[in-house]
C-alpha positions as CSV (number, residue, x, y, z in Angstrom):
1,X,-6.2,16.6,11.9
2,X,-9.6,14.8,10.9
3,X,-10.5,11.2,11.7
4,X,-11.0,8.9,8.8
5,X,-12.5,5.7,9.5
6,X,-10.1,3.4,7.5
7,X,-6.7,3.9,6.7
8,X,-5.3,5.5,3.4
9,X,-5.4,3.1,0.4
10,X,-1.9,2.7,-1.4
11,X,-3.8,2.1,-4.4
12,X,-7.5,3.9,-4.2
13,X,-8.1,3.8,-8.1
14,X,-6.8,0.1,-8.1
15,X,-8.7,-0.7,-5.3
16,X,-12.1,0.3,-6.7
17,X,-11.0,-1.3,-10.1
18,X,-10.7,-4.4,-8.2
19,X,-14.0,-4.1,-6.7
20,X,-15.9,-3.5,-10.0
21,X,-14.2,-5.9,-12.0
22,X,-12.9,-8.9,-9.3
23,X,-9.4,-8.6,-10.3
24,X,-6.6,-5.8,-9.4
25,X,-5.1,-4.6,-12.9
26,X,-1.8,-4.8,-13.1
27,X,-0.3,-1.7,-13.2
28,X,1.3,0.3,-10.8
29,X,-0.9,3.0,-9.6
30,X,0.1,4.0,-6.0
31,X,-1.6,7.3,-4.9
32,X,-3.8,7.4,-7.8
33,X,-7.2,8.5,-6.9
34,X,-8.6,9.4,-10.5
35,X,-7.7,8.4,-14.2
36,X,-5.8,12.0,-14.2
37,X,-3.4,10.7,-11.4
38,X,-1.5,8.4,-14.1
39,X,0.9,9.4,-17.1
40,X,-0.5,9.2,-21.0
41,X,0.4,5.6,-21.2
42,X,-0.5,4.2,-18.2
43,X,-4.2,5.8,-19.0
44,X,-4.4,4.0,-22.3
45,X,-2.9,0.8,-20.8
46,X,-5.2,0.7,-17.9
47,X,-8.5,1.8,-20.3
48,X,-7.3,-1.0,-22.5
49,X,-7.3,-3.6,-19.7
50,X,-10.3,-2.7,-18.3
51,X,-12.5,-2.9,-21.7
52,X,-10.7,-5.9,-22.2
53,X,-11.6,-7.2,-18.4
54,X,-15.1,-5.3,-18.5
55,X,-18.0,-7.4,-17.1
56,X,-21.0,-7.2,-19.2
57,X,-18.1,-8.0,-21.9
58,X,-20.8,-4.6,-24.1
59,X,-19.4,-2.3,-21.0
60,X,-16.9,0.0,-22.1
61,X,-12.9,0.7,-19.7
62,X,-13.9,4.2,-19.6
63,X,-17.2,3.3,-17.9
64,X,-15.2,1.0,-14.9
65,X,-12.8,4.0,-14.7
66,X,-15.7,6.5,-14.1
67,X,-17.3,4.2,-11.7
68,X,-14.1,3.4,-9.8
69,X,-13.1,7.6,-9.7
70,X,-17.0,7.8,-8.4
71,X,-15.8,5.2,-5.6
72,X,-12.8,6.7,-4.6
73,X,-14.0,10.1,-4.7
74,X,-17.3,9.5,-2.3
75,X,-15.2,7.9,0.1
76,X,-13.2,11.1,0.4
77,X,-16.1,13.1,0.5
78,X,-17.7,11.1,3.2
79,X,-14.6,10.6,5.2
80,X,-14.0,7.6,5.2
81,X,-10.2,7.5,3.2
82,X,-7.8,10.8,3.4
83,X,-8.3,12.9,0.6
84,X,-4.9,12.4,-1.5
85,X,-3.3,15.7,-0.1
86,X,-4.2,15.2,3.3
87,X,-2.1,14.8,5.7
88,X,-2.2,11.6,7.7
């Protein structure tokens, strides 16, 4: 079993939405560590509220996605959150 040095995130993709943006979008996204992670709809929903929520307001939802999946998936990579199959 490896050591991680926080715990797992409920939300990861949320998480690092929230961090990029200021606010958490509200949608439920539990376990979702990339855009994939989430049904059709949810993906256009939550690419809808993040252009709409975007911050320089010429920044695009697919751009805080990207960045947020970036987030997420170096913290995996450098151990510091469980990758989502891990076991804990």
């Amino acid at each position: 079993m490896s050591t991680y040095t926080y715990r797992r995130p409920e939300n990861p993709l949320a998480e690092a939405i929230e961090s990029i943006i200021g606010e958490r979008p509200p949608l439920e996204t539990a376990v979702a560590y990339q855009f994939n992670d989430l049904s059709q709809s949810d993906q256009s929903w939550l690419q809808d509220w993040c252009s709409d929520q975007c911050k320089p307001h010429w920044g695009t939802g697919l751009g805080v996605i990207e960045a947020a999946e970036l987030i997420v998936r170096l913290a995996v990579e450098n151990a510091n959150i469980p990758a989502k199959d891990a076991e804990d």
